[in-house]
C-alpha angles and dihedrals in degrees: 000000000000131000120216128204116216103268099054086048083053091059105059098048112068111177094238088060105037090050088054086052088055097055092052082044087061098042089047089043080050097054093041092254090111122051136181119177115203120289114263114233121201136168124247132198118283091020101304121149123218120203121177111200119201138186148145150164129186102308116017137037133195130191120190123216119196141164132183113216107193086182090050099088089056084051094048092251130123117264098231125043125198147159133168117226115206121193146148123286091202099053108012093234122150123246116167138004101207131192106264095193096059096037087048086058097038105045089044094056084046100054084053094052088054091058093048089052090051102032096039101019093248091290116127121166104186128349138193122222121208110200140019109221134112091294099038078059100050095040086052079055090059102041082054084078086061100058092212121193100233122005114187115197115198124181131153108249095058095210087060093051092040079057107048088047090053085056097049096048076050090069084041103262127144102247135162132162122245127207099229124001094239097071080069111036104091085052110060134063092205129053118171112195123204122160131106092224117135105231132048129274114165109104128261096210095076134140120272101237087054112149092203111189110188113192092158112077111069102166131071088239087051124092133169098167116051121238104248083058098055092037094070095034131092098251112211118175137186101239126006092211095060101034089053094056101029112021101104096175086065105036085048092060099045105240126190114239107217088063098058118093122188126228090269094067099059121101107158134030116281128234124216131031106333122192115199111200119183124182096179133253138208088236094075093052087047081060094044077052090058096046092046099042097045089055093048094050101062 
């Protein structure tokens, strides 16, 4: 069995192909060869929180372990702990020990670029980031697939943002900050949305045509995108499971359930105001497994 840093876990996850694993992944989940049960949640000593994440299809299983520290940062530890173990259905022997935490922001900002590929047809002229932390960067890494023309990047604290966007113009992207998110938003067909801030903060002035992907929000108080934005928009989701119990952008506006398709549905691109929520599932880091695994093993 072999344990991998994070970088080496980076390394074999490249958003274009892992997007591509998760989209096997949906089609498996879809046919019954891939399952996830629900993730297990269970409190720790001094206000941690414990979640165990499980899938498998045919081949391969994964199992996440995470736990959220609130204390760590005063003890110069990352607030949140994770690793993903793969191993063999068959047999039960362990493969890999990959770097959850890494695989958790990759194969996130993959999942979004796969909606962007089926609900836009991959095109975005010019796109507006909101946040600046570890998943605002992977999901720039993944835009920069994309290529796209202008790509503005907003977050609160201004030094975070001036730094994610020299990053970005560092992988040769066109980046600039901007002082608040609504002097672009006419302006741009794609807003990603990443922060874990409770209250929205995605503009409503947007363009009609706004492909908006909001990855952020993970609790049903939480909410990035504001309601009369997601109201009159066609509402798409990764998993209906997890969006109905912890999509708060949706269950705080209200939505009605039987309109809202997942990722999986889509088979050509979608006219109008789109919002993309995703919650998370096991199942993309099941496809990060395959992609990770199938490299290691040659």
């Amino acid at each position: 069995m072999k344990l991998l840093s994070p970088s080496e876990t980076a390394s074999l996850l490249p958003y274009d192909r892992l997007a591509a694993s998760i989209a096997e992944v949906l089609e498996d989940a879809r046919a019954g060869r891939a399952v996830a049960p629900a993730r297990e949640v269970h409190p720790l000593p001094d206000g941690g929180t414990l979640l165990l994440m499980p899938a498998w299809n045919e081949h391969l299983g994964v199992l996440k372990r995470v736990s959220v520290h609130p204390g760590n940062p005063a003890r110069g530890l990352a607030q949140v702990q994770a690793e993903l173990l793969v191993f063999d259905v068959r047999t039960g022997e362990a493969r890999l020990v990959l770097d959850g935490a890494t695989v958790t922001a990759r194969r996130t900002a993959a999942l979004s670029l796969l909606a962007v590929e089926r609900l836009r047809a991959g095109k975005v002229r010019q796109a507006l980031l909101i946040g600046a932390g570890v998943q605002a960067r992977a999901h720039l890494e993944a835009l920069a697939v994309l290529r796209p023309e202008r790509l503005y990047v907003y977050n609160r604290t201004f030094s975070r943002a001036s730094e994610l966007a020299a990053y970005g113009r560092g992988l040769g992207l066109a980046v600039q900050t901007v002082p608040f998110p609504d002097k672009v938003a006419a302006s741009v067909d794609l807003v990603v949305s990443a922060t874990s801030s409770p209250t929205p903060l995605v503009p409503e002035g947007l363009a009609d045509d706004a492909l908006i992907v909001a990855v952020g929000a993970f609790t049903p108080e939480m909410a990035e995108v504001p309601a009369t934005l997601v109201r009159r928009a066609r509402v798409y989701v990764d998993t209906l499971e997890g969006a109905r119990s912890e999509a708060g952008d949706l269950l705080q506006a209200g939505v009605d359930w039987r309109e809202v398709r997942t990722l999986a549905q889509v088979h050509a691109p979608v006219k109008g105001p789109v919002v993309f929520k995703s919650v998370g599932s096991a199942l993309w880091d099941l496809a990060a497994a395959r992609l990770a695994y199938g490299a290691n093993s040659t």
